[in-house]
C-alpha positions in Angstrom: -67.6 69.0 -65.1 -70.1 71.3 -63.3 -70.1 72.5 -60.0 -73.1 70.5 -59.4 -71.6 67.5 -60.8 -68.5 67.5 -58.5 -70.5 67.1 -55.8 -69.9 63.9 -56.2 -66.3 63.5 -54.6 -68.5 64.1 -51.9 -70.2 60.9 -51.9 -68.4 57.5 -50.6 -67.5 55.0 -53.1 -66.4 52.7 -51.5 -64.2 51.5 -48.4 -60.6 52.1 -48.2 -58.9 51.7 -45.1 -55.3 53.4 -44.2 -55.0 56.9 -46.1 -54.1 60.1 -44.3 -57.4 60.4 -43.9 -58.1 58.0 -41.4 -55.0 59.0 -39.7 -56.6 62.8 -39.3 -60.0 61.8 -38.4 -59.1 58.5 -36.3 -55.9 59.5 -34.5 -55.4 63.4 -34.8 -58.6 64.5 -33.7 -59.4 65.7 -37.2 -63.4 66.2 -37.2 -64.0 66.2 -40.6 -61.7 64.3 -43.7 -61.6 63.7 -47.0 -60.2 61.6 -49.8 -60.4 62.6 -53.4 -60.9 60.2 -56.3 -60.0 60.7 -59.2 -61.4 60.0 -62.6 -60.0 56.4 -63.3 -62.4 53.1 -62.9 -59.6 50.8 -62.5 -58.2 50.0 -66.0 -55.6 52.6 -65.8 -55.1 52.9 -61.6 -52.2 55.8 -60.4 -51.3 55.8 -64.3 -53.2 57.6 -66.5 -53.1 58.2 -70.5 -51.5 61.3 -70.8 -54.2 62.1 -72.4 -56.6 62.1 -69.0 -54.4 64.0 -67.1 -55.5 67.3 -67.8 -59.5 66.6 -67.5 -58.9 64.7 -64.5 -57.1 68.1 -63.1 -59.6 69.7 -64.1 -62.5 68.0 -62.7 -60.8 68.0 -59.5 -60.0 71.3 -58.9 -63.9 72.0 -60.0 -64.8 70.0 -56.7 -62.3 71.2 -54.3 -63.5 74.8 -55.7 -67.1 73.5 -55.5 -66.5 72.1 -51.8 -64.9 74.9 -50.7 -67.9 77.8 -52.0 -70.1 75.3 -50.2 -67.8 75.6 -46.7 -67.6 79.8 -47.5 -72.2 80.3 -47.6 -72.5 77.1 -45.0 
């Protein structure tokens, strides 16, 4: 994955009420949150091939790295 690529854990998906998230931005005053997706589209859910685990780390931490050069020149 590319840096421009993983600007898409930016992007909603779709709705998902109750994570952490909403907690920070709805009850701790949090002004910005976020909630990271990973590379599943539902056939697998929170258990993936072993064999997916490593690209899926990997395309993560491209995003947060990403995300966070975008925060650092904002």
């Amino acid at each position: 994955m590319t840096a421009v690529a993983s600007w898409y854990f930016l992007a909603p998906r779709h709705a998902a009420a109750g994570g952490s998230d909403d907690y920070a931005k709805g009850s701790a005053g949090v002004k910005y949150s976020y909630t990271l997706e990973l590379r599943d589209t539902g056939v697998h859910g929170f258990v993936l091939p072993e064999n997916q685990i490593l690209p899926a780390c990997e395309e993560t931490w491209a995003g947060v790295k990403a995300f966070a050069l975008a925060l650092a020149t904002y």
